[in-house]
LUMBA-482193 format. One record per residue: residue number from 1; residue in one letter; x, z, y of N, C-alpha, C, O, CB in turn. Coordinates in nm, 2 decimals. Atoms other than C-alpha are relative to their C-alpha. Glycine has a CB too. Example, Ala and Ser with C-alpha at 12.3 -4.5 7.8 and 13.67 -1.06 7.14 Angstrom:
 pos code    n_u    n_w    n_v   ca_u   ca_w   ca_v    c_u    c_w    c_v    o_u    o_w    o_v   cb_u   cb_w   cb_v
   1    A   0.09   0.00  -0.12   1.23   0.78  -0.45   0.09   0.00   0.12   0.19   0.07   0.12  -0.10   0.12   0.00
   2    S  -0.09   0.00  -0.11   1.37   0.71  -0.11  -0.08   0.08   0.11  -0.03   0.09   0.22   0.04  -0.14   0.05
***
This chain:
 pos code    n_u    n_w    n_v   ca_u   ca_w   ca_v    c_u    c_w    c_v    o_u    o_w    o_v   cb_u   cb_w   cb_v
   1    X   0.07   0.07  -0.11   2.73  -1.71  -2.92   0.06  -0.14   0.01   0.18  -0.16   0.04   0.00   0.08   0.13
   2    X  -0.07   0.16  -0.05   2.77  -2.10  -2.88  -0.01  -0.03   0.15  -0.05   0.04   0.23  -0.08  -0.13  -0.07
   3    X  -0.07   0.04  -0.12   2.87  -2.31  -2.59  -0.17  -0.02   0.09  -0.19  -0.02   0.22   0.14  -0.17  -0.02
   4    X   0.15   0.09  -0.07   2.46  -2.44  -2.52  -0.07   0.19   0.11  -0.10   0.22   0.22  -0.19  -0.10  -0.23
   5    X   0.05  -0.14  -0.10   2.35  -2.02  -2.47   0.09   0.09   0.09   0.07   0.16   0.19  -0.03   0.11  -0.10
   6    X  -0.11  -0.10  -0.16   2.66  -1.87  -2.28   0.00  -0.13   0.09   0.06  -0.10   0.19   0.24   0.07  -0.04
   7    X   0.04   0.09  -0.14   2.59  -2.20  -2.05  -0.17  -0.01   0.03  -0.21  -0.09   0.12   0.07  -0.17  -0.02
   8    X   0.12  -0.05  -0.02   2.21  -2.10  -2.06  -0.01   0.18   0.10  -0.08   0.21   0.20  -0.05   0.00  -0.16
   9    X   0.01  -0.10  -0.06   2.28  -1.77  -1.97   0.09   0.06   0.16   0.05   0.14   0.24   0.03   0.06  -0.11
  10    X  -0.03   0.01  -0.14   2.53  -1.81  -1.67  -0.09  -0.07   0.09  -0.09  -0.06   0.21   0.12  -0.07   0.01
  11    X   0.11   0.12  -0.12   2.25  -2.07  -1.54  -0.11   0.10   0.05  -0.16   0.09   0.17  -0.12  -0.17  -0.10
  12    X   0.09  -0.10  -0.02   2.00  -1.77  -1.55   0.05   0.10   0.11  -0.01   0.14   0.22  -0.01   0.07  -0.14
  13    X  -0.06  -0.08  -0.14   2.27  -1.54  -1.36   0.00  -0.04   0.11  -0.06   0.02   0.20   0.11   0.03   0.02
  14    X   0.02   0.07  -0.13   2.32  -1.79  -1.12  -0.13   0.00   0.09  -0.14   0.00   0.21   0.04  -0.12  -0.02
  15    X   0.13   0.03  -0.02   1.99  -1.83  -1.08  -0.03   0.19   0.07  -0.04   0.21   0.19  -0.08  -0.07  -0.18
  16    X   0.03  -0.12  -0.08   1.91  -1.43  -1.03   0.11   0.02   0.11   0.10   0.11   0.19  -0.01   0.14  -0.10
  17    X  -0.08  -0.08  -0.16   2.19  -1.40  -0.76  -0.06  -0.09   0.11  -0.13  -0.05   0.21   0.20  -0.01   0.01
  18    X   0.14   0.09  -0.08   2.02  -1.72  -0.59  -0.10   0.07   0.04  -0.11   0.09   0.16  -0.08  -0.10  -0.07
  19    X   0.16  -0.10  -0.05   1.69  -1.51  -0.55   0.07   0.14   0.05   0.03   0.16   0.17  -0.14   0.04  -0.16
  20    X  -0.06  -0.08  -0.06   1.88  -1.20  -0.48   0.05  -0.01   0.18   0.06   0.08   0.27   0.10   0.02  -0.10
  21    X  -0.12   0.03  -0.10   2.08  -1.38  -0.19  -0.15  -0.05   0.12  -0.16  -0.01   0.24   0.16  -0.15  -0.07
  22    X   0.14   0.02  -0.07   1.72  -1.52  -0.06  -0.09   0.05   0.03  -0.18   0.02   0.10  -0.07  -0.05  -0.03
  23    X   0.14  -0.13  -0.05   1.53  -1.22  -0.05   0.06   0.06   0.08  -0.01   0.15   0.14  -0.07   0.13  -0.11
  24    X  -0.06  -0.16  -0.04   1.79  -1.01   0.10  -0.05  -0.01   0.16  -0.07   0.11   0.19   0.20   0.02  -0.01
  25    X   0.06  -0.02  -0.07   1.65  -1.10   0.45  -0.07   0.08   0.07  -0.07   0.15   0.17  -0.02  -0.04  -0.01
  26    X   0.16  -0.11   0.06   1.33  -0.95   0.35   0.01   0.19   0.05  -0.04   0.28   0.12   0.00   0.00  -0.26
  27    X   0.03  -0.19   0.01   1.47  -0.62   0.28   0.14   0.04   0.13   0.13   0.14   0.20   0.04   0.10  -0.23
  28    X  -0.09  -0.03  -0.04   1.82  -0.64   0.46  -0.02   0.06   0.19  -0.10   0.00   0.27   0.08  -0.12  -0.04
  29    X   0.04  -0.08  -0.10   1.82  -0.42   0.78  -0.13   0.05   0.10  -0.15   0.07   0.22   0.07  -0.04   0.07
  30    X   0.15  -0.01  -0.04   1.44  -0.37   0.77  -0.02   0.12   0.09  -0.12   0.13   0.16  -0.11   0.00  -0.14
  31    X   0.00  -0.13  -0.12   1.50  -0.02   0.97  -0.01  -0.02   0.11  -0.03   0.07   0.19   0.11   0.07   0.00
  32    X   0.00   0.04  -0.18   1.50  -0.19   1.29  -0.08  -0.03   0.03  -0.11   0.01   0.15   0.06  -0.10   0.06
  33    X   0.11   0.01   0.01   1.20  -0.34   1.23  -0.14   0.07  -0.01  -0.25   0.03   0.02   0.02  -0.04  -0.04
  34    X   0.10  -0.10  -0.05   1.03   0.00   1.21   0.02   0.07   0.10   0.12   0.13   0.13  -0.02   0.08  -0.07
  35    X   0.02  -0.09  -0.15   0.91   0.15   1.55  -0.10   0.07   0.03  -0.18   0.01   0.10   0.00  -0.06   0.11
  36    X   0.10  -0.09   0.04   0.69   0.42   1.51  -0.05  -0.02   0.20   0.03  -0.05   0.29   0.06   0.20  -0.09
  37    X   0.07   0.02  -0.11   0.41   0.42   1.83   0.06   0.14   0.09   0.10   0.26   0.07  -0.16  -0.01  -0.03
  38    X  -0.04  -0.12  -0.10   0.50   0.59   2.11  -0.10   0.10   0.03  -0.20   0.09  -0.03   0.05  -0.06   0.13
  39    X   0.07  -0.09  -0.04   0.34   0.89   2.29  -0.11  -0.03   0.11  -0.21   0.04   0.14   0.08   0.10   0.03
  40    X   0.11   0.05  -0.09   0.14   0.68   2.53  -0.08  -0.07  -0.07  -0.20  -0.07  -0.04   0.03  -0.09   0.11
  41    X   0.13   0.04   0.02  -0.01   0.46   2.29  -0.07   0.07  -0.13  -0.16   0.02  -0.20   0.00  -0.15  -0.02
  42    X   0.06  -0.11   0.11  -0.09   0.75   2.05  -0.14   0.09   0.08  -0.25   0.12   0.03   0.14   0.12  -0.04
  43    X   0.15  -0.04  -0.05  -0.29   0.90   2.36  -0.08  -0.04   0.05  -0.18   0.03   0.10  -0.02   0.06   0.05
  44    X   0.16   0.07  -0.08  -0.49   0.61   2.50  -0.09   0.03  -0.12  -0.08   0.06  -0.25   0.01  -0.22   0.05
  45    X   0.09   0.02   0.03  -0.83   0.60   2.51  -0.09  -0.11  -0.04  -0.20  -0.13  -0.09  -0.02   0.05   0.06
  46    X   0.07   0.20   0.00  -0.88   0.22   2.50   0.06  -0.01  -0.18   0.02  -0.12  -0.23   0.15  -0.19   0.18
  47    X  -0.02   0.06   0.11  -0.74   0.22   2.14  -0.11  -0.10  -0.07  -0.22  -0.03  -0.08   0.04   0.11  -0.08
  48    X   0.05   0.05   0.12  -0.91  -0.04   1.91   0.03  -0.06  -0.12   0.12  -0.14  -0.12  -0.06  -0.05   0.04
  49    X  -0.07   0.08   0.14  -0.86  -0.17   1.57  -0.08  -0.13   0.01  -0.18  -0.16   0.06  -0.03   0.08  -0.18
  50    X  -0.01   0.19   0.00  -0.82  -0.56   1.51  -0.04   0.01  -0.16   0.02   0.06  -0.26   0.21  -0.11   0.05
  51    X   0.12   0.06   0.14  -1.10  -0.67   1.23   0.12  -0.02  -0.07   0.21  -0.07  -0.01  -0.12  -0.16   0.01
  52    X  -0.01   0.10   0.09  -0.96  -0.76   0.90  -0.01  -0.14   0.00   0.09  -0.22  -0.01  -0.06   0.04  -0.08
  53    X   0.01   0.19  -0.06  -1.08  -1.13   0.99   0.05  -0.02   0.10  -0.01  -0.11   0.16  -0.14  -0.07   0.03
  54    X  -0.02   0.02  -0.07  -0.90  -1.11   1.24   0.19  -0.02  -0.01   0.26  -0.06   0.08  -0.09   0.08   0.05
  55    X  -0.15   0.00   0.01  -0.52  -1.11   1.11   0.00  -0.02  -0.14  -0.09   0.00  -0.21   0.09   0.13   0.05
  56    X  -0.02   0.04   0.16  -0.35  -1.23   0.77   0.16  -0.04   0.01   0.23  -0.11   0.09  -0.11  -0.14  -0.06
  57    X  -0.12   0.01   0.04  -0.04  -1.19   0.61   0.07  -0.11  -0.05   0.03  -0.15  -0.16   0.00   0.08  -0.08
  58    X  -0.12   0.12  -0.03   0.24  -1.48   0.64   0.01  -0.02  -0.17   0.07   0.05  -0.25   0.18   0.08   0.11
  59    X  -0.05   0.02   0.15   0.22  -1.63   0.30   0.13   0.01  -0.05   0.22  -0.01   0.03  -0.03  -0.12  -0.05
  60    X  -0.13  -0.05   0.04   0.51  -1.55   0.09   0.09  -0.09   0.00   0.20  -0.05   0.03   0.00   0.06  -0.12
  61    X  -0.09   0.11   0.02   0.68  -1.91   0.05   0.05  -0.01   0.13   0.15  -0.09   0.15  -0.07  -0.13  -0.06
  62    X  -0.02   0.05  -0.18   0.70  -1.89   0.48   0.05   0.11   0.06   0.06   0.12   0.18  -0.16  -0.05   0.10
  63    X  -0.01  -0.14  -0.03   0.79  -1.53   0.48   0.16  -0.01   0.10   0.16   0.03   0.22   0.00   0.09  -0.17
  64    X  -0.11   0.03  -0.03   1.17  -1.61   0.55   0.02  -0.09   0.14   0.12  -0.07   0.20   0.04  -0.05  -0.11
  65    X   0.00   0.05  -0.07   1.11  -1.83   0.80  -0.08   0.09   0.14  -0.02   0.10   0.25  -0.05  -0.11  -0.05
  66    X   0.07  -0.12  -0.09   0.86  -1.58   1.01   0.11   0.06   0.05   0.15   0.06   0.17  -0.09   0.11  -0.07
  67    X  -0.11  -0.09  -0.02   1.13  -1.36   0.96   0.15  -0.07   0.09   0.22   0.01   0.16   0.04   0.04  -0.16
  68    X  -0.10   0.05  -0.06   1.39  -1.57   1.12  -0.02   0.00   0.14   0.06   0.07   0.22   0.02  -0.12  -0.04
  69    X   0.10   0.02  -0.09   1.16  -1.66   1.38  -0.02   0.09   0.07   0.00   0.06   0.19  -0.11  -0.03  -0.04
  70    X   0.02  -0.10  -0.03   1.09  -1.30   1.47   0.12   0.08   0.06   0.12   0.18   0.13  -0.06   0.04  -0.08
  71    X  -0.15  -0.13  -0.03   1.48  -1.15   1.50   0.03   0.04   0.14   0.10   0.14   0.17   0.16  -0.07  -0.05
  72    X  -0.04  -0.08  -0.11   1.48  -1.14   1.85  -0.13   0.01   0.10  -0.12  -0.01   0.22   0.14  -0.05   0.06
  73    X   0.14  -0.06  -0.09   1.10  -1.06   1.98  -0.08   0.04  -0.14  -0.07   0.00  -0.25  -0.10  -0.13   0.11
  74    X   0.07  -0.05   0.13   0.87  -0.86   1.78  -0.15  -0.09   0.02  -0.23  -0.04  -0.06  -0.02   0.19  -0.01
  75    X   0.16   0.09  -0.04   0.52  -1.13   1.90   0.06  -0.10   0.02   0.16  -0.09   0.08  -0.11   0.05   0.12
  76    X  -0.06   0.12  -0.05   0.57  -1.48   1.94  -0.15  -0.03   0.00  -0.23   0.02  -0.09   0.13  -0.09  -0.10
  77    X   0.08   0.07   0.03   0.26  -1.71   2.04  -0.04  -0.10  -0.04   0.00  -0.20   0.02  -0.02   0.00   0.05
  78    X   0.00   0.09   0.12   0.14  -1.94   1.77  -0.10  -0.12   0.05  -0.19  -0.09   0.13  -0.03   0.07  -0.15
  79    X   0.06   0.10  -0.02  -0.01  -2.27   1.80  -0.07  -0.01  -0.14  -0.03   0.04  -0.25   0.10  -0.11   0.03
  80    X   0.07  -0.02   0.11  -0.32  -2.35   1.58   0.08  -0.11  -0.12   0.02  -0.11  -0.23  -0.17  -0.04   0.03
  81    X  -0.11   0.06   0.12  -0.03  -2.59   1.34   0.03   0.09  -0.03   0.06   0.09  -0.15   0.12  -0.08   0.03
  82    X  -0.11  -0.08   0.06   0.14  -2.29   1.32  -0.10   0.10  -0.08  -0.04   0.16  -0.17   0.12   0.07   0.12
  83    X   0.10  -0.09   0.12  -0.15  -2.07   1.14  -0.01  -0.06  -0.11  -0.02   0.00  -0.21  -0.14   0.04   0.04
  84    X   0.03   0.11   0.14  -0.20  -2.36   0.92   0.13   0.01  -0.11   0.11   0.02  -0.23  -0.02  -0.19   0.06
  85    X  -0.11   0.00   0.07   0.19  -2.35   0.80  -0.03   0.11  -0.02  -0.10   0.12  -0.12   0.12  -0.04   0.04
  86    X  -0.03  -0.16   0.08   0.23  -1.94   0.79  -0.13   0.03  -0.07  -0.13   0.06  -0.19   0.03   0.15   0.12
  87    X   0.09  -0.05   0.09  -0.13  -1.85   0.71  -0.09  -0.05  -0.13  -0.04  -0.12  -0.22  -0.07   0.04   0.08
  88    X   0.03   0.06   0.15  -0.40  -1.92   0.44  -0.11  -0.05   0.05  -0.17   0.01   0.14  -0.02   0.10  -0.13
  89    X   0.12   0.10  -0.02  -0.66  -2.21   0.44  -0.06   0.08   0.03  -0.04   0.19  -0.02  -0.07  -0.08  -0.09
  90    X   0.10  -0.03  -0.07  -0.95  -2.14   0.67  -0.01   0.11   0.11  -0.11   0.16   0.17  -0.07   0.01  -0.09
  91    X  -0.02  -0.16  -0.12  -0.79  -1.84   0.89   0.03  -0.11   0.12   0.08  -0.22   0.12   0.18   0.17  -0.03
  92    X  -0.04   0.10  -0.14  -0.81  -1.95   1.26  -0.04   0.17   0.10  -0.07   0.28   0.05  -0.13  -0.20   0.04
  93    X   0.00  -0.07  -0.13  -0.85  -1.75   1.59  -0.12  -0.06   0.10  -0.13  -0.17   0.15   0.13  -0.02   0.07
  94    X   0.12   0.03  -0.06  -1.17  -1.75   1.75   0.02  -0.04   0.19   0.01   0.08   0.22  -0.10   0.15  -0.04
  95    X  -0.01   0.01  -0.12  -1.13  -1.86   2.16  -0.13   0.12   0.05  -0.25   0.13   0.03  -0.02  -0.16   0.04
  96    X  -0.15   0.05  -0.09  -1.02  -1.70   2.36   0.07   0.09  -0.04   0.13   0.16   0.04   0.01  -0.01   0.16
  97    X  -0.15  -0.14   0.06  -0.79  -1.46   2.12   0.10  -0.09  -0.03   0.04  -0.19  -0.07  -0.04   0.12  -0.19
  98    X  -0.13   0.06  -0.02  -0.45  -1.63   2.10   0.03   0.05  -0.16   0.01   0.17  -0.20   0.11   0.05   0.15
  99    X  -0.09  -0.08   0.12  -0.27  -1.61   1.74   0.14   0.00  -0.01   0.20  -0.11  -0.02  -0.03  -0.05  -0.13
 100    X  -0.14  -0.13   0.01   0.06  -1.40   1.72   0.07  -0.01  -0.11   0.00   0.01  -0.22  -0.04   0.17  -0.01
 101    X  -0.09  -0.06   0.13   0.33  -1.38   1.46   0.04   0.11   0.07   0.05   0.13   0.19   0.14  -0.11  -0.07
 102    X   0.01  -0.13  -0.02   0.40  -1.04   1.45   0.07   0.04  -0.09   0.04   0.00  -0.20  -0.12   0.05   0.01
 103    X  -0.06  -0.10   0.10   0.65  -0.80   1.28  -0.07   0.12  -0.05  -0.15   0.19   0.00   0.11   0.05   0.04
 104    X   0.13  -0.03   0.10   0.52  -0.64   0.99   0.10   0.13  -0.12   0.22   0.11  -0.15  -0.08  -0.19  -0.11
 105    X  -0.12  -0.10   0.08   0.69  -0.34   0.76  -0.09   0.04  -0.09  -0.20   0.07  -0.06   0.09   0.13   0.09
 106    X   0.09  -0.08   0.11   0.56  -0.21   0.43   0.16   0.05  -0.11   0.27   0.01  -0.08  -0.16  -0.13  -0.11
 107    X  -0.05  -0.06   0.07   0.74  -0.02   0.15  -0.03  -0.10  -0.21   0.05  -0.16  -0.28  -0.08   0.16   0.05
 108    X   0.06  -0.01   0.10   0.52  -0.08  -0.16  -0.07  -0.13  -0.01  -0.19  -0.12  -0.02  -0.08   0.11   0.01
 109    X   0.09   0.09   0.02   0.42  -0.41  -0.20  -0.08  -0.01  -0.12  -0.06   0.02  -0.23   0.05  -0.10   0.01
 110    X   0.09   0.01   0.13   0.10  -0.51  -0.37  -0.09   0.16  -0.01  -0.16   0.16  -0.11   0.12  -0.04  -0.17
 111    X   0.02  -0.13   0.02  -0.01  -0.14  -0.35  -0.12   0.06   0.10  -0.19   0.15   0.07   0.13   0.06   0.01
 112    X   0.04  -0.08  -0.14  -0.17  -0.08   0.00  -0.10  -0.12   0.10  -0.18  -0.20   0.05   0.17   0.06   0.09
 113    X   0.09   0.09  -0.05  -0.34  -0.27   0.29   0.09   0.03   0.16   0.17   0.12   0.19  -0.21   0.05  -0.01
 114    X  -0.04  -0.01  -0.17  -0.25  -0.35   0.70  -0.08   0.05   0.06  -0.20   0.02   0.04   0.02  -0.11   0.08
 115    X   0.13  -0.06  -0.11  -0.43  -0.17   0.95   0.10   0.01   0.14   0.21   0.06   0.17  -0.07   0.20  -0.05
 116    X  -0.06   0.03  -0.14  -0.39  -0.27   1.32  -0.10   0.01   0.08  -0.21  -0.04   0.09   0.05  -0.14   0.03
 117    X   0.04  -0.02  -0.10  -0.46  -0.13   1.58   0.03  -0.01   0.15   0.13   0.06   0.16  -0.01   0.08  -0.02
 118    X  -0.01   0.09  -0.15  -0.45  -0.28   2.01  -0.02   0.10   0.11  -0.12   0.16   0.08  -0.12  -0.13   0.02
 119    X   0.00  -0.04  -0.10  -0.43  -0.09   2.31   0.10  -0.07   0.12   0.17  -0.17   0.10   0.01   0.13  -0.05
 120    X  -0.06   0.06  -0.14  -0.28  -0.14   2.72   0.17   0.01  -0.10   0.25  -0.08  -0.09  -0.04   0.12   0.18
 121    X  -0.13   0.00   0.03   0.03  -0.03   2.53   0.06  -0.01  -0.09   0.14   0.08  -0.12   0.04   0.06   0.01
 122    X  -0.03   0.06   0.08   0.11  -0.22   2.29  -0.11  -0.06  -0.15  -0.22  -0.08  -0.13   0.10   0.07  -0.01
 123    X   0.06   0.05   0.15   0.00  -0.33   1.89   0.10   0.13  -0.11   0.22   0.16  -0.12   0.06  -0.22  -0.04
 124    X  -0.10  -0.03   0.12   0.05  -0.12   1.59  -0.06  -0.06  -0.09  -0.18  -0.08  -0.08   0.03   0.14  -0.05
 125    X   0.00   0.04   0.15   0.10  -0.25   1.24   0.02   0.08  -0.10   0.13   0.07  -0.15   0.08  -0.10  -0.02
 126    X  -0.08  -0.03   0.06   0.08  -0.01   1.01  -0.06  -0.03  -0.16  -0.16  -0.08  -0.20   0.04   0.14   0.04
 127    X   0.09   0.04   0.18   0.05  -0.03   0.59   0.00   0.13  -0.03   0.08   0.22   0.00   0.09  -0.11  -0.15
 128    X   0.03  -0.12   0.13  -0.08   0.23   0.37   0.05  -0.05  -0.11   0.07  -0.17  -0.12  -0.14   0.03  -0.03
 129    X  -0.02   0.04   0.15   0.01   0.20   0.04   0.00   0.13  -0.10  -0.01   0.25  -0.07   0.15  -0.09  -0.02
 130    X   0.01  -0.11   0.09   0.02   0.39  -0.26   0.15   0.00  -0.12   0.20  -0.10  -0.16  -0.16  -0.02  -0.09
 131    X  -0.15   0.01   0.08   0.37   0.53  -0.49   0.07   0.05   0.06   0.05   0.07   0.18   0.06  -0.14  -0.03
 132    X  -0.13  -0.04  -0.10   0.69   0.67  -0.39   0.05  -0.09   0.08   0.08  -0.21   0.05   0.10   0.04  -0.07
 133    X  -0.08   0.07  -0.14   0.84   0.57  -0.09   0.09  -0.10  -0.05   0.18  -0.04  -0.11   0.10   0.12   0.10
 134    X  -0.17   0.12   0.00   1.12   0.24  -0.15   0.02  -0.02   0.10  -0.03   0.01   0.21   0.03  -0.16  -0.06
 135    X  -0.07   0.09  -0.17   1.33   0.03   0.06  -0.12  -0.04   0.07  -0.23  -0.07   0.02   0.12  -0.18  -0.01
 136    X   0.08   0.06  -0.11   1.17  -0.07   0.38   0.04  -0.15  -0.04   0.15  -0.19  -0.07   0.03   0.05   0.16
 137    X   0.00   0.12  -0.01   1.08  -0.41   0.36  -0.06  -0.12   0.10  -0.18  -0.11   0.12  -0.03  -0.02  -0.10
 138    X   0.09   0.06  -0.11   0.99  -0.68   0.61  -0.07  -0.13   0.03   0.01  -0.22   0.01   0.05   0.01   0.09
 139    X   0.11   0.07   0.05   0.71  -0.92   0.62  -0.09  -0.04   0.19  -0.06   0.01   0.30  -0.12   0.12  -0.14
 140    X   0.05   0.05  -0.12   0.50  -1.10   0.91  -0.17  -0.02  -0.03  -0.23  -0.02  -0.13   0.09  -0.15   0.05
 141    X   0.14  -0.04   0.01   0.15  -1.11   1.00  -0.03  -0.18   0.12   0.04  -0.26   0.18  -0.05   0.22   0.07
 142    X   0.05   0.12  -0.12  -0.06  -1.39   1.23  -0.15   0.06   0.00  -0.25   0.06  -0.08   0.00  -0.21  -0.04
 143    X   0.09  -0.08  -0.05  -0.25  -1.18   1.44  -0.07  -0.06   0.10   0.01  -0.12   0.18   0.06   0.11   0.04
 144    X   0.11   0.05  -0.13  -0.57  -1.29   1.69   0.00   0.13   0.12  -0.07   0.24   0.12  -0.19  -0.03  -0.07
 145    X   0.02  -0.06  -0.12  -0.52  -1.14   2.01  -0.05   0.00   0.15  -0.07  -0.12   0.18   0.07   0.02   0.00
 146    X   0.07   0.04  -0.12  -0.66  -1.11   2.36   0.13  -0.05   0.13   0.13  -0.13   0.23  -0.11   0.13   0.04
 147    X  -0.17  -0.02  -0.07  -0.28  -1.05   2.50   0.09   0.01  -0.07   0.08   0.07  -0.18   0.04   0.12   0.08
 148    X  -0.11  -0.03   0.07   0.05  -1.09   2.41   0.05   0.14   0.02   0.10   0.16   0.14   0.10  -0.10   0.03
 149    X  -0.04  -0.18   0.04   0.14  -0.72   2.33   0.09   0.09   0.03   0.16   0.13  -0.06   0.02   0.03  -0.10
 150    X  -0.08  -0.07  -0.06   0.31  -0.52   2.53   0.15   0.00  -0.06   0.25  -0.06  -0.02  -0.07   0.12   0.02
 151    X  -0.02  -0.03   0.09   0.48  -0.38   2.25  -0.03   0.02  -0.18  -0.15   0.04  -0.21  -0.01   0.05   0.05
 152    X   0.03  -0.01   0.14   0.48  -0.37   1.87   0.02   0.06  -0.11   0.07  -0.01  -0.20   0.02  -0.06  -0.02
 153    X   0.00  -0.10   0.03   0.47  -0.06   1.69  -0.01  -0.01  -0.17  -0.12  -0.05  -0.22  -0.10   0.06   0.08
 154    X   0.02   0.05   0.13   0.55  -0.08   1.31  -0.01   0.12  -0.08   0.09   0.18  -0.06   0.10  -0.09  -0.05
 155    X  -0.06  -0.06   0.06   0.51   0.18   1.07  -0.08  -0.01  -0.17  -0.17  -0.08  -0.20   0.01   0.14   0.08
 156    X   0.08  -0.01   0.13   0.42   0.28   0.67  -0.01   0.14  -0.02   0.07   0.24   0.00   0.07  -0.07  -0.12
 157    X   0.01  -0.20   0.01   0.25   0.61   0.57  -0.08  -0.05  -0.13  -0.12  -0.17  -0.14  -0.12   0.14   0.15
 158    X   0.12  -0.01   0.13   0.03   0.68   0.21   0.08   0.09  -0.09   0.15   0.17  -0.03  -0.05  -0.16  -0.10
 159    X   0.00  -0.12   0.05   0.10   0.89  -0.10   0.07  -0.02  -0.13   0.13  -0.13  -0.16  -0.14   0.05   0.00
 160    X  -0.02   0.08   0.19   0.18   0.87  -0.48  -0.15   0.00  -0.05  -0.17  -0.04  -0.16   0.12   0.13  -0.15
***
């Protein structure tokens, strides 16, 4: 091996521990971030689910930043600048639903879908997905709401 590929190939390591050291966020103590719904808002009656057009997942380049953002409340209320930075051209919030960054937990990325559902007591977020169970990992959402959310109820369920 010459001096040009063993200094090609340390640039490469360096390089994967860099992204290693930047994701770890992501996945690093994502257990906290899951909070399975409680027993009150499992038995309201007011439950409803929040449209697909109605919430969208924190593009990935802004993910880290959500995440920062989020460490010590699980809802923050967003300004229509701030959908434009986290979310994706042309998502907005219809008046008078307010939009939410919101903690967000999946397993399986790429595999599954969000499904959110709103009641007096709180928001859940949960993903489906498909595959064996991995690390919990954690991710943000910009959710249209009518209220900031009591609570914020995270979990992941699906199958292989």
């Amino acid at each position: 091996m010459n001096l040009t590929e063993f200094a090609k190939l340390e640039l490469v390591g360096a390089l994967a521990a860099i992204a290693v050291l930047c994701s770890t966020n992501a996945i690093a103590d994502a257990d906290d971030w899951q909070n399975p719904e409680s027993l009150d808002f499992s038995a309201s009656p007011n439950t409803q689910k929040v449209a697909p057009s109605e919430f969208v997942e924190v593009v990935a380049s802004k993910v880290e930043v959500a995440i920062s953002r989020l460490k010590s409340s699980a809802a923050i209320a967003q300004s229509a600048d701030a959908i434009a930075y986290f979310g994706r051209s042309g998502f907005g919030c219809v008046a008078p639903k307010t939009p939410y960054l919101v903690r967000a937990v999946y397993r399986n990325g790429g595999t599954g879908m969000f499904e959110l559902t709103y009641n007096e007591f709180g928001l859940l977020v949960g993903h489906g997905e498909l595959g064996s169970p991995s690390a919990l990992k954690r991710t943000a959402l910009i959710v249209c709401l009518d209220n900031q959310p009591l609570q914020v109820f995270t979990n992941t369920y699906g199958g292989i």
